[in-house]
C-alpha positions as CSV (number, residue, x, y, z in Angstrom):
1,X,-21.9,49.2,-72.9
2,X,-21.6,48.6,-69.3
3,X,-19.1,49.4,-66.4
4,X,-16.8,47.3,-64.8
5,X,-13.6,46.9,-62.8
6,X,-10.5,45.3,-63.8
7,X,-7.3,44.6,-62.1
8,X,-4.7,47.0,-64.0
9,X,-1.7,46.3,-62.3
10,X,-1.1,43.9,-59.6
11,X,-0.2,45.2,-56.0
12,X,-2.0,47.9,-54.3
13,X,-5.7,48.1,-54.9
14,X,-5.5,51.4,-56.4
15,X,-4.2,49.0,-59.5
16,X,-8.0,48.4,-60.1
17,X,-9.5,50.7,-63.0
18,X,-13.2,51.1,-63.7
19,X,-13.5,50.2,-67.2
20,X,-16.3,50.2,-70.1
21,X,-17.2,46.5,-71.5
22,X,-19.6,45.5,-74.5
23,X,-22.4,43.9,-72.4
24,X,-22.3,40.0,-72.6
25,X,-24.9,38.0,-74.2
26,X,-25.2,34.4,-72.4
27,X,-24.3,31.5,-73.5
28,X,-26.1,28.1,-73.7
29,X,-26.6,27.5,-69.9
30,X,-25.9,31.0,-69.2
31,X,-28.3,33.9,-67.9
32,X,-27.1,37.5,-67.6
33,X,-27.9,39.5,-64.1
34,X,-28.4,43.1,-64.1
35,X,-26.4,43.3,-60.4
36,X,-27.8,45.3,-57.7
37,X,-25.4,44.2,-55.2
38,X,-21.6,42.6,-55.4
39,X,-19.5,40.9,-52.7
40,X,-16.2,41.8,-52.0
41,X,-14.4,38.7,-51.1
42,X,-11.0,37.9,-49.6
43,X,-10.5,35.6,-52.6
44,X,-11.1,38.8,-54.6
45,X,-8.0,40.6,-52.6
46,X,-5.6,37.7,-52.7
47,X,-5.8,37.4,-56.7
48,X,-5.6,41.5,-57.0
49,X,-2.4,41.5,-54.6
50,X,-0.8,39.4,-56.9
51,X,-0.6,36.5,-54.7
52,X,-2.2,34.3,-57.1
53,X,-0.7,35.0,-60.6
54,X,1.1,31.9,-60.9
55,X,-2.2,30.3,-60.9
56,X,-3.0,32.0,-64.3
57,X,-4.4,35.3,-62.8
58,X,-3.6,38.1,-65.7
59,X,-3.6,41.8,-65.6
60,X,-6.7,43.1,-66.6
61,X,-9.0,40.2,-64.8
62,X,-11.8,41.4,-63.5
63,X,-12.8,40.0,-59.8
64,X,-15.8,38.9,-58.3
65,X,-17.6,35.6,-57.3
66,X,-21.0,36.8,-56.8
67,X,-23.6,39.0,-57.4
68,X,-27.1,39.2,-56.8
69,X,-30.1,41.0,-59.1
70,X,-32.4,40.6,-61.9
71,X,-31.9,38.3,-64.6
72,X,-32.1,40.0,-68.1
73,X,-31.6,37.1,-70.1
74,X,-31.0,33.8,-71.0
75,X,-29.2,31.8,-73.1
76,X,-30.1,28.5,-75.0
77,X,-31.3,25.6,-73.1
78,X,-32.4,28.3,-70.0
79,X,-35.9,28.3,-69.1
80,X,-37.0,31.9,-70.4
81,X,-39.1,31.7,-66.9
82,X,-36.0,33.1,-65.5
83,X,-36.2,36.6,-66.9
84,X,-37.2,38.7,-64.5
85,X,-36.2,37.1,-61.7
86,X,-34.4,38.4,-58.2
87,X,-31.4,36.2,-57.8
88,X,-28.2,35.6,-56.1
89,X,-25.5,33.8,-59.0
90,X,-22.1,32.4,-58.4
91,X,-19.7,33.8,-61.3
92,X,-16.4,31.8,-60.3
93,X,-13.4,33.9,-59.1
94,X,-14.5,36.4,-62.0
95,X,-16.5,38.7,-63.5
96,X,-18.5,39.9,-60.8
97,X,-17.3,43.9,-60.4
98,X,-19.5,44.7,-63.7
99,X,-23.1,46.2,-64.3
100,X,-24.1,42.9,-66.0
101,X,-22.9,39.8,-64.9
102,X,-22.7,36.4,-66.7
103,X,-23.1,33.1,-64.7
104,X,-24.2,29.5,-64.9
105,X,-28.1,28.8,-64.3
106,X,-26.6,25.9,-62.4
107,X,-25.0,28.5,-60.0
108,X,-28.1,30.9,-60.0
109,X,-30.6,30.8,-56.7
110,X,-34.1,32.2,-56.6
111,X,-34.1,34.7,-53.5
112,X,-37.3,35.0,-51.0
113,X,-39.1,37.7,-51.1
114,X,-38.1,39.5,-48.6
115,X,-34.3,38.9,-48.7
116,X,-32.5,41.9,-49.9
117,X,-29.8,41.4,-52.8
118,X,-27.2,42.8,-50.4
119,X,-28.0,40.6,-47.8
120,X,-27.6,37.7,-50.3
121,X,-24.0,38.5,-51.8
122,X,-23.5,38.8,-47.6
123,X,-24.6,34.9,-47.1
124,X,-24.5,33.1,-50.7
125,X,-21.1,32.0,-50.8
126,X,-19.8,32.3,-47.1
127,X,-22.9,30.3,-45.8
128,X,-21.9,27.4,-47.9
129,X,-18.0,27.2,-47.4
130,X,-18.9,27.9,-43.3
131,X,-21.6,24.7,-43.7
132,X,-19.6,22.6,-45.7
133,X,-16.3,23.3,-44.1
134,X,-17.7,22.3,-40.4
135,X,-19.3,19.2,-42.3
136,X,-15.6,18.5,-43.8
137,X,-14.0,18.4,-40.1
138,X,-16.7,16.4,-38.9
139,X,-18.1,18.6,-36.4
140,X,-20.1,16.9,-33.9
141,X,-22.9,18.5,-31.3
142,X,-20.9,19.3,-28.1
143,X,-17.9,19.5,-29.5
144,X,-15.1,22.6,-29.2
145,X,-15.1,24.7,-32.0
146,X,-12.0,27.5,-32.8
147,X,-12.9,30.3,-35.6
148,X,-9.5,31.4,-37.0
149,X,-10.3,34.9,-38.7
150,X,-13.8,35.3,-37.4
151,X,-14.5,38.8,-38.9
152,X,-14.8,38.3,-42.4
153,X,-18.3,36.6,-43.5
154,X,-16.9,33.0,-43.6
155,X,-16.1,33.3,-40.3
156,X,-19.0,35.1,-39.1
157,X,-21.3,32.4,-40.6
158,X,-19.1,29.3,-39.1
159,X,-19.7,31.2,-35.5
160,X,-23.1,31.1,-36.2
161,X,-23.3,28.0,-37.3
162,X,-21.3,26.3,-35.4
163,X,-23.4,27.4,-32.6
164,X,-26.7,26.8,-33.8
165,X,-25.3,23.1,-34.2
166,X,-24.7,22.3,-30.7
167,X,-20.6,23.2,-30.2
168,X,-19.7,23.7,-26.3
169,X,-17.6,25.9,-27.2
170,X,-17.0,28.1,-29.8
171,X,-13.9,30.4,-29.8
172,X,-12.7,33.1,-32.1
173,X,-9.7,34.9,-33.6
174,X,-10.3,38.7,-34.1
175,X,-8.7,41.9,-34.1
176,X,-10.3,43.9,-31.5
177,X,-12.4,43.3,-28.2
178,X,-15.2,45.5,-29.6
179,X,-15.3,42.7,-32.6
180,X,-15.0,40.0,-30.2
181,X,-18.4,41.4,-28.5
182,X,-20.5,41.6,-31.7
183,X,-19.5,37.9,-32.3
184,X,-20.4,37.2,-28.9
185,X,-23.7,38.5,-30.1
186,X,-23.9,35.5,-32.6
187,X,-23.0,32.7,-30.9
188,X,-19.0,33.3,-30.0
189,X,-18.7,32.0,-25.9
190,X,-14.8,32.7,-25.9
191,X,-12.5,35.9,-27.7
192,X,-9.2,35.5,-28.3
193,X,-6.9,38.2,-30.0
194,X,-5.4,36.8,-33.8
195,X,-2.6,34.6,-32.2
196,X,-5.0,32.6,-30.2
197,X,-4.1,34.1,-26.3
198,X,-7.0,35.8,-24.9
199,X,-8.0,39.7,-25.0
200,X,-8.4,40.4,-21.8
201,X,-7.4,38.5,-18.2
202,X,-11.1,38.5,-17.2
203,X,-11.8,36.5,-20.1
204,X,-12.1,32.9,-17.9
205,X,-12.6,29.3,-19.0
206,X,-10.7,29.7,-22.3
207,X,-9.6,26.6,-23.4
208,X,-6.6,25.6,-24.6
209,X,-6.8,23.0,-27.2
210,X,-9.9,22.4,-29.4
211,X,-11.9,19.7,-31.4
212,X,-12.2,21.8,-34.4
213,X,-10.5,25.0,-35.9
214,X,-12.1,26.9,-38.6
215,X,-9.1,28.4,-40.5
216,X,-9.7,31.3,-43.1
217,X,-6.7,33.3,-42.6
218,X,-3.7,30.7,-43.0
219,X,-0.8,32.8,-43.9
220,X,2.7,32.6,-41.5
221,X,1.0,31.9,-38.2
222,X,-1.1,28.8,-39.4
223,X,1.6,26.0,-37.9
224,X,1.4,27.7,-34.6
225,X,-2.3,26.6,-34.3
226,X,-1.8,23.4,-34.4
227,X,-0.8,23.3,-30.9
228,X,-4.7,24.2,-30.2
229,X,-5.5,21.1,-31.3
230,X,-6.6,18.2,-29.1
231,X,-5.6,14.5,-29.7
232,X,-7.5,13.7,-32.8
233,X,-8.3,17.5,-33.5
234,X,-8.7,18.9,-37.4
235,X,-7.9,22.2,-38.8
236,X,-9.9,23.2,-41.8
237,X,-8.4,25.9,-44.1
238,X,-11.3,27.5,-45.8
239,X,-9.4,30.7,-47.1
240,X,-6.1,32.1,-47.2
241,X,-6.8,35.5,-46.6
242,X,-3.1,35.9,-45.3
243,X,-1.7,34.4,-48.2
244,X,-0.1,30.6,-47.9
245,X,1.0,29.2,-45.1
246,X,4.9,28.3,-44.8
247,X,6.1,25.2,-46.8
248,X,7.0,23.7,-43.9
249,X,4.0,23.6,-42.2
250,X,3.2,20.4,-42.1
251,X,6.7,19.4,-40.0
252,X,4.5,20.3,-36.9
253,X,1.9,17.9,-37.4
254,X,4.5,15.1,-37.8
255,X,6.3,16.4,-34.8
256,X,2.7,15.9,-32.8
257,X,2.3,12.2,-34.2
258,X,1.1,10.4,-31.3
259,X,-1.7,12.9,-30.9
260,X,-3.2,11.8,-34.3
261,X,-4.2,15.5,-35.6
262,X,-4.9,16.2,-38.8
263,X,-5.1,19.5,-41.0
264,X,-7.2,19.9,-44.7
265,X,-8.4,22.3,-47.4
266,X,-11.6,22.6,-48.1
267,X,-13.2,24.0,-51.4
268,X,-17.0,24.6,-52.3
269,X,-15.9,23.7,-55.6
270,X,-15.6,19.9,-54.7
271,X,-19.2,20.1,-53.7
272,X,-22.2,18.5,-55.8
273,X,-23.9,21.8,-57.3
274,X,-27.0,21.1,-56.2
275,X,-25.6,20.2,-53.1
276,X,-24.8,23.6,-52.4
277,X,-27.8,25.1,-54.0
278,X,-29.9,23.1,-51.1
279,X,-27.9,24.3,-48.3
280,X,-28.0,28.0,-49.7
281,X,-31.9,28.3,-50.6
282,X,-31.6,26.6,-47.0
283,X,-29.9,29.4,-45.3
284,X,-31.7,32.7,-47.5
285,X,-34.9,30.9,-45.7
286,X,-33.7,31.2,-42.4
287,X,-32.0,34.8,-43.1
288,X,-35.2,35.7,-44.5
289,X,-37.2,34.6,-41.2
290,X,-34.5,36.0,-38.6
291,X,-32.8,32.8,-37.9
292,X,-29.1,33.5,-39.4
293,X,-27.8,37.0,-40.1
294,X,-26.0,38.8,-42.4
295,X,-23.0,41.2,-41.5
296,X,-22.6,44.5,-43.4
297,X,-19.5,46.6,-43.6
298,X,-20.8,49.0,-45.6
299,X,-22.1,49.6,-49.2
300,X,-20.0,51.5,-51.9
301,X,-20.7,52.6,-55.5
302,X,-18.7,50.0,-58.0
303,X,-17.0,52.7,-59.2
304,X,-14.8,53.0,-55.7
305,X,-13.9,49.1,-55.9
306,X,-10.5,50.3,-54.9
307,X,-11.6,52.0,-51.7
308,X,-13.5,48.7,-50.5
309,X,-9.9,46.7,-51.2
310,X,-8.0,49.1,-49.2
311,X,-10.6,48.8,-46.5
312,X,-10.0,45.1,-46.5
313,X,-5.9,45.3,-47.2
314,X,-5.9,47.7,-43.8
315,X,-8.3,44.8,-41.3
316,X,-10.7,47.4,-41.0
317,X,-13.9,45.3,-42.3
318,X,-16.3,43.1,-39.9
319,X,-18.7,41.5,-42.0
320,X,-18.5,42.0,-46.0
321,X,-18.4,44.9,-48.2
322,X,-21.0,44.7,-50.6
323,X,-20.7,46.9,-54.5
324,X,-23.6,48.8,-55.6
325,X,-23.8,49.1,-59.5
């Protein structure tokens, strides 16, 4: 038997339950993790609030998109080379908040030697949707670049990046002036409070339309960004942290017609697997040597899931909260 959290009752976290489970045995394709570290996602919060139940989310799910560890096993048609090996794995929207995690080999990364599991579930996911969500807006060297939600590791990775790939400018959204300085520390030029108007009158040069906007917080306040935009400017939703935008949303880009801006989704699901498996072995290389870094919270037992999602319900967390089995 194992341990695990499951979503009991939707609504406030302390709906989450630790639970015992049979452990899994994996499936052709499969390999089974003995976790040493779990991220806490906002994906992870939506679905527990609720939000998301009309998208077939049940009571009694169990959250969790990635975990990092030792693989224990394999299932038919895995290399048995595998066993034993420290890895970061991608389990979906579920299944992660559990001593022994199931996940694709296909999803499954070999981690350098000296990258710590925690540091992994940090990067593995956010990395790629901050990479491929710049990529999807057509970011371009020199280029103006607003972070929408800039705290949470999406956004912490798409400062970096962002930086590291040329932007002039590269603005965030964030809850406090002391945040706004740490991001500073990773690339941020520019640090605006969470409806885009600067934190303090000092703050000079801000300016007021952009090339790009990073967007992982959508919710009400989305529409109002658009009028950050330049002509020709795209917004990139990459989470919806907030929850979904209004219906209407999109009556403000058609108001803005002339200006030819343009707003889109973005999912790492639409990406190649092994196109995200390059970019990720990519990035735990340069984490591993100093050139990106990982943000952490703080570190909590599995068992006190609930604590880490009131933590995130309450905008207290800069960086990720990573579960320890």
């Amino acid at each position: 038997m194992m341990k695990a959290v499951a979503i009991k009752a939707f609504g406030s976290p302390d709906g989450l339950a630790v639970i015992d489970l049979p452990t899994p045995v994996p499936a052709a394709g499969q390999v089974l993790i003995a976790t040493e570290a779990i991220g806490v996602g906002g994906v992870d919060v939506v679905i527990r609030s609720g939000a998301l139940a009309a998208y077939g989310f049940k009571e009694g799910h169990i959250p969790g998109g990635e975990v990092a560890g030792t693989v224990t096993a394999v299932g038919d048609g895995v290399d048995a080379s595998w066993i034993g090996r420290r890895v970061w794995a991608a389990t979906g929207v579920s299944g992660g908040y559990v001593e022994q995690a199931i996940a694709p080999v296909g999803e499954t990364a070999p981690l350098p030697e000296v990258l710590s599991p925690v540091d992994a579930v940090t990067l593995g996911s956010s990395g790629v949707v901050a990479h491929f969500g710049l990529a999807h807006a057509r970011f371009a060297p020199g280029e103006s670049v607003l972070v929408r939600g800039a705290a949470g590791s999406i956004g912490i990775m798409a400062v970096q990046l962002a930086a590291r790939g040329g932007a002039d400018v590269v603005a965030v959204t964030t809850s406090s002036a002391e945040r706004g300085e740490r991001l500073r520390e990773l690339g941020a030029t520019h640090v605006l409070d969470r409806l885009g108007q600067a934190h303090a009158e000092a703050e000079a040069g801000v300016p007021a339309e952009y090339d790009v906007i990073i967007d992982v917080v959508a919710g009400a306040h989305m529409p109002t960004f658009f009028d950050r935009l330049k002509p020709n400017g795209r917004m990139v939703a990459v989470g919806i942290v907030a929850g979904p935008p209004p219906a209407d949303f999109g009556m403000k880009l058609m108001a803005a017609f002339q200006r030819s801006m343009s707003f889109a989704t973005f999912s790492s699901d639409t990406v190649a697997g092994s196109d995200r498996l390059a970019v990720r072995a990519e990035q735990f290389a340069k984490a591993a040597s100093g050139e990106l870094y990982s943000v952490v919270h703080e570190l909590l037992p599995l068992e006190q899931a609930a604590l880490a999602h009131h933590k995130m319900d309450a905008g207290e967390v800069f960086g990720r909260i990573v579960l320890i089995p």
